[in-house]
PDB file of the backbone (N, CA, C, O) and the ligand in Angstrom, with CONECT records:
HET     ZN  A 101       1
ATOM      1  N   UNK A   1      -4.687   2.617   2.832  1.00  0.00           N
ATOM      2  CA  UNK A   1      -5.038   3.262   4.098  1.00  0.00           C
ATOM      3  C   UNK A   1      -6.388   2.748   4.607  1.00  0.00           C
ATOM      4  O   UNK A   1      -6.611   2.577   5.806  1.00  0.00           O
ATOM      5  N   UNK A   2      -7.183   2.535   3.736  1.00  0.00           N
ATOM      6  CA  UNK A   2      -8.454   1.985   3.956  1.00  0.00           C
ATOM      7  C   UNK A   2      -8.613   0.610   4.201  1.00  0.00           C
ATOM      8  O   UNK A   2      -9.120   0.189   5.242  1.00  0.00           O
ATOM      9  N   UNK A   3      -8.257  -0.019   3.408  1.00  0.00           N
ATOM     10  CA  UNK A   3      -7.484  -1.424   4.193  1.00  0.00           C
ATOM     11  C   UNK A   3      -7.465  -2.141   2.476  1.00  0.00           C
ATOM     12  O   UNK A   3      -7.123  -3.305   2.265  1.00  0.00           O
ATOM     13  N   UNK A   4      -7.859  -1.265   1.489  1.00  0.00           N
ATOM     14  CA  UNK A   4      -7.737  -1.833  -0.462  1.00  0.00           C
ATOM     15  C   UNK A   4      -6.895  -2.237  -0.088  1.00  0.00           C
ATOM     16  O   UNK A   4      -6.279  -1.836   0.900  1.00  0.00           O
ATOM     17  N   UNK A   5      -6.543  -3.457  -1.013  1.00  0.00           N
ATOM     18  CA  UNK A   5      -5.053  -3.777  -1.825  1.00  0.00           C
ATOM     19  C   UNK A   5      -5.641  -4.245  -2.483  1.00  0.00           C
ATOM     20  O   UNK A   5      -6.849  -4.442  -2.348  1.00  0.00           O
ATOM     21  N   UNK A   6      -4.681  -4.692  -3.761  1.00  0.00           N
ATOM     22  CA  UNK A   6      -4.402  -4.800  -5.176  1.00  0.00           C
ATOM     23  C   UNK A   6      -3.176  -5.585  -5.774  1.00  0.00           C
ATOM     24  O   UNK A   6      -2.023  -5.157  -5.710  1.00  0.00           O
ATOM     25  N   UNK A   7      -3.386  -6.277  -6.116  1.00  0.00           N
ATOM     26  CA  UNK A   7      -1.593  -6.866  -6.624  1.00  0.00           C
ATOM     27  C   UNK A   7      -1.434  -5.822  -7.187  1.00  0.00           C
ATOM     28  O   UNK A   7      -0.644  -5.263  -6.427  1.00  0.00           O
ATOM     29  N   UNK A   8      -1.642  -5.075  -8.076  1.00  0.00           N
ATOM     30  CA  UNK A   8      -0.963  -4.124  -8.855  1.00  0.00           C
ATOM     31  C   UNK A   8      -2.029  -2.716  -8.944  1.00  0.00           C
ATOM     32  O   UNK A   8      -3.054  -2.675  -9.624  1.00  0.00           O
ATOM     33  N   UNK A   9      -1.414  -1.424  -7.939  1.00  0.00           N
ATOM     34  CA  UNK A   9      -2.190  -0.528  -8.104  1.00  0.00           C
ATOM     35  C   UNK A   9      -2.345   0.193  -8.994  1.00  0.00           C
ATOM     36  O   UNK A   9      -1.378   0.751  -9.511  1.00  0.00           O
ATOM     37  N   UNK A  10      -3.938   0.438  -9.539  1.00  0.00           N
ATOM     38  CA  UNK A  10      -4.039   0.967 -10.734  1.00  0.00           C
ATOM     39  C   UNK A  10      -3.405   2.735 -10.553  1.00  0.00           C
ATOM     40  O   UNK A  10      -3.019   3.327  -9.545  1.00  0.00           O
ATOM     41  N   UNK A  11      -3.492   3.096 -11.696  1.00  0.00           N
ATOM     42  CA  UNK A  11      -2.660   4.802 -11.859  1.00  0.00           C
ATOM     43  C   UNK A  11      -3.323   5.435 -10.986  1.00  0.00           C
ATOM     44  O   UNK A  11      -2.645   5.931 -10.086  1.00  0.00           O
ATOM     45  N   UNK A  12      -4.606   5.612 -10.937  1.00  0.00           N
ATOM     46  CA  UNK A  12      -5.641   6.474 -10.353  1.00  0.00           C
ATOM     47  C   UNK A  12      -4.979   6.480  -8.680  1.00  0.00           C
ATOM     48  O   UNK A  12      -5.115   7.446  -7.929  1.00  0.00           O
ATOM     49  N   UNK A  13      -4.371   5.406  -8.362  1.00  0.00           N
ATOM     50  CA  UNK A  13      -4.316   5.373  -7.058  1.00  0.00           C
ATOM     51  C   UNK A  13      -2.776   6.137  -6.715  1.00  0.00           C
ATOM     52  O   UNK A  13      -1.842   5.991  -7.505  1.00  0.00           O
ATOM     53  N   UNK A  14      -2.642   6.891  -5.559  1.00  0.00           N
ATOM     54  CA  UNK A  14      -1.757   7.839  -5.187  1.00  0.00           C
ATOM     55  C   UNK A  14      -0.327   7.000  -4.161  1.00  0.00           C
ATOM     56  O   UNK A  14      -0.601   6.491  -3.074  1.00  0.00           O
ATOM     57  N   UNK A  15       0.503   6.989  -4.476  1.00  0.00           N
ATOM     58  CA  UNK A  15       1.262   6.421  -3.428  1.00  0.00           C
ATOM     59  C   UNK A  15       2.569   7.523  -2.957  1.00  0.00           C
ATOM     60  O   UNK A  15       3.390   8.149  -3.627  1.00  0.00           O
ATOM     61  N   UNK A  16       2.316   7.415  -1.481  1.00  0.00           N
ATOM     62  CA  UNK A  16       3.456   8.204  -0.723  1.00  0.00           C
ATOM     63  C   UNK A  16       4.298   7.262   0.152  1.00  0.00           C
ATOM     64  O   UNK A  16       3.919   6.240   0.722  1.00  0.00           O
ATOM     65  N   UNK A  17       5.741   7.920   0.136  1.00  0.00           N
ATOM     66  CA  UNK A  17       6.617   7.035   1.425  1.00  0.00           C
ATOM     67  C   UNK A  17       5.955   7.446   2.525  1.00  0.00           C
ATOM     68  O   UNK A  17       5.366   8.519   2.659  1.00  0.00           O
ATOM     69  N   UNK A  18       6.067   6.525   3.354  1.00  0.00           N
ATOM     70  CA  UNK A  18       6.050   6.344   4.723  1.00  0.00           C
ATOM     71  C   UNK A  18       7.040   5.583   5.586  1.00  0.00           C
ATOM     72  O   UNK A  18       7.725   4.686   5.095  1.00  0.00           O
ATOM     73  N   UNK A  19       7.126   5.927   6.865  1.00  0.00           N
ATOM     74  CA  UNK A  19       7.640   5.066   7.915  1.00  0.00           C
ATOM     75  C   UNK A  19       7.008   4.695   8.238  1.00  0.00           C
ATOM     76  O   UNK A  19       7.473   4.368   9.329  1.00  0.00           O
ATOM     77  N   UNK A  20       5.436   4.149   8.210  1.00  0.00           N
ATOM     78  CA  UNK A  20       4.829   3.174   9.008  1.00  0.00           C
ATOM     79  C   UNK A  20       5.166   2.034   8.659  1.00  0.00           C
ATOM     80  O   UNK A  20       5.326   1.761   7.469  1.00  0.00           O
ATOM     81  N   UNK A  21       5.372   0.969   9.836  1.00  0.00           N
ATOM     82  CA  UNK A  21       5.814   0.200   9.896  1.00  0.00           C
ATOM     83  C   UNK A  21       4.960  -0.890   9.224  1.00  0.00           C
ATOM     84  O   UNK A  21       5.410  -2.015   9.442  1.00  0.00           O
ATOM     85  N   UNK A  22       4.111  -0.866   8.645  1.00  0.00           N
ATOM     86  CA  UNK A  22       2.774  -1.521   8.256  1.00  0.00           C
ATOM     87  C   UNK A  22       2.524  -1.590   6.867  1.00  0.00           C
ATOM     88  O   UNK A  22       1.967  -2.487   6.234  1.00  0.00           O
ATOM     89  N   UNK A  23       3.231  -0.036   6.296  1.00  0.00           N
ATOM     90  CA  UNK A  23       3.464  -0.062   4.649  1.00  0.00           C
ATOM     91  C   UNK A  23       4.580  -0.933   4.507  1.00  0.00           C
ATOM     92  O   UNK A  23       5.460  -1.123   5.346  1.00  0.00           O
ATOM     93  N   UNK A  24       4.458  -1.517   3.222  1.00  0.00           N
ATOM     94  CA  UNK A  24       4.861  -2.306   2.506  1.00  0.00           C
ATOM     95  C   UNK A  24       5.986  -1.183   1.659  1.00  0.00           C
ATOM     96  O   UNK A  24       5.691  -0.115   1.122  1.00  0.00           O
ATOM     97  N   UNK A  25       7.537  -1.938   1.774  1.00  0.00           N
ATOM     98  CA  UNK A  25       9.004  -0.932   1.092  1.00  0.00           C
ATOM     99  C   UNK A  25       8.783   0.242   1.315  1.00  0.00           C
ATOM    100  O   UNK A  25       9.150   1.078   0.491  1.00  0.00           O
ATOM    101  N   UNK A  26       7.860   0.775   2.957  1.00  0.00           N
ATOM    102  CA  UNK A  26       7.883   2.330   3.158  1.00  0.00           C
ATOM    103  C   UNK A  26       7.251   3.267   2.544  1.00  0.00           C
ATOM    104  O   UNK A  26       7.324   4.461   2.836  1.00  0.00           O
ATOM    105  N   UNK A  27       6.301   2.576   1.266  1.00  0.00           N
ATOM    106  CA  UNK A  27       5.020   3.180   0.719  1.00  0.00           C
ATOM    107  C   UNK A  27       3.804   2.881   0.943  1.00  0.00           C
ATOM    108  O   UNK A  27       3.093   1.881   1.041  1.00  0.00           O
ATOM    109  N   UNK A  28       3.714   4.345   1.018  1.00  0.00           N
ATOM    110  CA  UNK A  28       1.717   3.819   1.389  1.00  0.00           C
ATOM    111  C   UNK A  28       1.013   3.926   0.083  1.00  0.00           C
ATOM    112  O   UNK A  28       1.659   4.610  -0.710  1.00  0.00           O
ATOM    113  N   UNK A  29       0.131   3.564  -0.290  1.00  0.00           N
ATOM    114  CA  UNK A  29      -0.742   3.264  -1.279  1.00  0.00           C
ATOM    115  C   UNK A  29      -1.977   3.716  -0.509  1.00  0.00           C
ATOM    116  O   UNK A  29      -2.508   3.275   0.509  1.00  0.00           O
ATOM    117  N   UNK A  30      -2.371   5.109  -1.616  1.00  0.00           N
ATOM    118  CA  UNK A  30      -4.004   5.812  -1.063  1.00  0.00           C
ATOM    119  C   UNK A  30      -4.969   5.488  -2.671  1.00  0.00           C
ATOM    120  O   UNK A  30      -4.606   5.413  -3.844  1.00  0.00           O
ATOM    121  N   UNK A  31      -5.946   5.395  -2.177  1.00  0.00           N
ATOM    122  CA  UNK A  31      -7.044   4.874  -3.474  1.00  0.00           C
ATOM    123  C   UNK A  31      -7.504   5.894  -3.564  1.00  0.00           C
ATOM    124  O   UNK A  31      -7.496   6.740  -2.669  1.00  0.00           O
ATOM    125  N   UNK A  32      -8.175   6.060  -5.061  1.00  0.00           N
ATOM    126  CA  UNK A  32      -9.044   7.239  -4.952  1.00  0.00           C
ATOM    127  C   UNK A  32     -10.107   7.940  -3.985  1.00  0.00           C
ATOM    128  O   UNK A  32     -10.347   9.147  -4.019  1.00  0.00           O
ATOM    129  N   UNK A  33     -10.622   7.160  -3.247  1.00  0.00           N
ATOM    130  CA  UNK A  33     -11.177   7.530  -1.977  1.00  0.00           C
ATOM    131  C   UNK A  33     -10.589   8.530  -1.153  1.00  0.00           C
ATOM    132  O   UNK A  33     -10.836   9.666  -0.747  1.00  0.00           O
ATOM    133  N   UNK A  34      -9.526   7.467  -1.050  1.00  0.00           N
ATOM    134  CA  UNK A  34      -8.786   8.013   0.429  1.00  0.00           C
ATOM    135  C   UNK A  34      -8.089   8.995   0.160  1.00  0.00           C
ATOM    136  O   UNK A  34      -7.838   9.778   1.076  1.00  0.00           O
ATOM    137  N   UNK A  35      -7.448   9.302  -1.477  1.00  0.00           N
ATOM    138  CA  UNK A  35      -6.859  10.274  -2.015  1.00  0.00           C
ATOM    139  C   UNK A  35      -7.676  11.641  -1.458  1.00  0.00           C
ATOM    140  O   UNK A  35      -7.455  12.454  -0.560  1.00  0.00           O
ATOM    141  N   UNK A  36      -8.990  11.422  -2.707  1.00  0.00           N
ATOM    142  CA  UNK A  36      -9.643  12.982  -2.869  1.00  0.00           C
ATOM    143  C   UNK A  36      -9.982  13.058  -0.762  1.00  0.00           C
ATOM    144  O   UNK A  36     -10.131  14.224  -0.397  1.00  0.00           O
ATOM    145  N   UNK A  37     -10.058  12.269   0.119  1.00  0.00           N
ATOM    146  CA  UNK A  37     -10.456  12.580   1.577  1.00  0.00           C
ATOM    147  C   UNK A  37      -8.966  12.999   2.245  1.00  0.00           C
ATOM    148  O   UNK A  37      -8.795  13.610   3.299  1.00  0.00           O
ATOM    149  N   UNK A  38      -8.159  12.598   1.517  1.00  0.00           N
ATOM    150  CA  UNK A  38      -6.801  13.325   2.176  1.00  0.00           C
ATOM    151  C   UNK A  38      -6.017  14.217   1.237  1.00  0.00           C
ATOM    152  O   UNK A  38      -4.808  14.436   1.302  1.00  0.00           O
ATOM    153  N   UNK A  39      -6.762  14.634   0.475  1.00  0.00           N
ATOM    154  CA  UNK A  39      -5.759  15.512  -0.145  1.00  0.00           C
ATOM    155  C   UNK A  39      -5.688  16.963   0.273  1.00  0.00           C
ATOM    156  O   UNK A  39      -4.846  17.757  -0.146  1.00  0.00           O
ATOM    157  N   UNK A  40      -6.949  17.321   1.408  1.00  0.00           N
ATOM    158  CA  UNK A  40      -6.822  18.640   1.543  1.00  0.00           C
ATOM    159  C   UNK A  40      -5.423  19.223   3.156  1.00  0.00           C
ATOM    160  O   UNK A  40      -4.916  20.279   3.534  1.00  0.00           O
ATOM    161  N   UNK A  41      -5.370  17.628   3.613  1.00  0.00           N
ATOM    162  CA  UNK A  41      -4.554  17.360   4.726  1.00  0.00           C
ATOM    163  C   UNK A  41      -2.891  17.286   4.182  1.00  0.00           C
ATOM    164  O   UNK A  41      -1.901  17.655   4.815  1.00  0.00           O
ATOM    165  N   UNK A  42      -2.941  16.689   2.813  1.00  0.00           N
ATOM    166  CA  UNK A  42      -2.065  16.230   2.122  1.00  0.00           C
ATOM    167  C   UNK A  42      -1.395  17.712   1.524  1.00  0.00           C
ATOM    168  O   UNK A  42      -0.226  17.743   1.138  1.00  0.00           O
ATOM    169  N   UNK A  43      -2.188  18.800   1.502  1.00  0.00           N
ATOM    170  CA  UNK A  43      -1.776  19.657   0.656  1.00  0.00           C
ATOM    171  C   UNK A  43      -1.456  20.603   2.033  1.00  0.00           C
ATOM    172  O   UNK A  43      -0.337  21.106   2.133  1.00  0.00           O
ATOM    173  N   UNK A  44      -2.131  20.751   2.731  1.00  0.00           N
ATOM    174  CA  UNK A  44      -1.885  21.323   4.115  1.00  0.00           C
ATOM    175  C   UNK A  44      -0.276  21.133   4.708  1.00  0.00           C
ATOM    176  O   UNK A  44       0.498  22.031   5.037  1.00  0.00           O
ATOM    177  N   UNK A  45      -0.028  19.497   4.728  1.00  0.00           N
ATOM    178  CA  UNK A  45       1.268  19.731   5.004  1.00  0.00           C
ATOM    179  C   UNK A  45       2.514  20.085   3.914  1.00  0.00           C
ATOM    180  O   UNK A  45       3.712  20.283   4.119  1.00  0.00           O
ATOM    181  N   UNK A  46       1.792  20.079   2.782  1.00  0.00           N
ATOM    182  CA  UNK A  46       2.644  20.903   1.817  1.00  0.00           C
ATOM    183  C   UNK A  46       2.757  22.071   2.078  1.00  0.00           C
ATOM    184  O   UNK A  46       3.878  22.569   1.982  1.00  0.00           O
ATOM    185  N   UNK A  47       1.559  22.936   2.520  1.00  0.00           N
ATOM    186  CA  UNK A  47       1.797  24.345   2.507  1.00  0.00           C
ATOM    187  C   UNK A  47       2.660  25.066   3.601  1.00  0.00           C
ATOM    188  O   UNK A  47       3.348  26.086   3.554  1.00  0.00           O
ATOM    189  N   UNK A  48       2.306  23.942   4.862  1.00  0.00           N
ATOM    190  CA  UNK A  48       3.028  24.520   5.988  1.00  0.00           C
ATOM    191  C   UNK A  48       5.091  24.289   5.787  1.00  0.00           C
ATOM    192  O   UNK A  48       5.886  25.112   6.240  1.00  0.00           O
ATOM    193  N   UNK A  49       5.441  23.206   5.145  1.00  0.00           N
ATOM    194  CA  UNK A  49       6.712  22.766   4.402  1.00  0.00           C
ATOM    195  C   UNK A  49       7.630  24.311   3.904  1.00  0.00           C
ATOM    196  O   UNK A  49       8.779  24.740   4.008  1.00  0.00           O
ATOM    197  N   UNK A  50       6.208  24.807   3.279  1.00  0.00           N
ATOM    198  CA  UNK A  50       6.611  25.968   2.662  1.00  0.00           C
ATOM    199  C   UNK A  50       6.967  27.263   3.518  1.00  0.00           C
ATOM    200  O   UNK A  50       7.643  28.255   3.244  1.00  0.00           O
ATOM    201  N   UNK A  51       6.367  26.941   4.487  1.00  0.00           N
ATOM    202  CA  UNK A  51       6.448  28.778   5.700  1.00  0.00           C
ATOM    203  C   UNK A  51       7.981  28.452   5.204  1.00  0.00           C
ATOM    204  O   UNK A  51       8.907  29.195   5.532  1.00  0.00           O
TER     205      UNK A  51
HETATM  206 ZN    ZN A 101      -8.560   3.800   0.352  1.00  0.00          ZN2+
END
């Protein structure tokens, strides 16, 4: 998301599908950065999933 890559992402790093057209096989790859800065957004649309 940040613009990292990696040939091979280490564990630490979080990956979700996406449709952006920009991820690579429809996954996005978040780094620890971008993880702990989106996880409270990340969990948000979990919670609303849930109403
Ligand atoms: Zn990042």
């Amino acid at each position: 998301m940040c613009g990292r890559t990696e040939d091979e992402p280490p564990v630490t790093w979080t990956s979700q599908r996406s449709n952006t057209p920009r991820s690579q096989d429809g996954v996005m790859w978040l780094c620890e950065a971008c993880t702990r800065q989106n996880v409270r957004s990340i969990e948000g649309r979990l919670d609303e999933a849930w109403w």
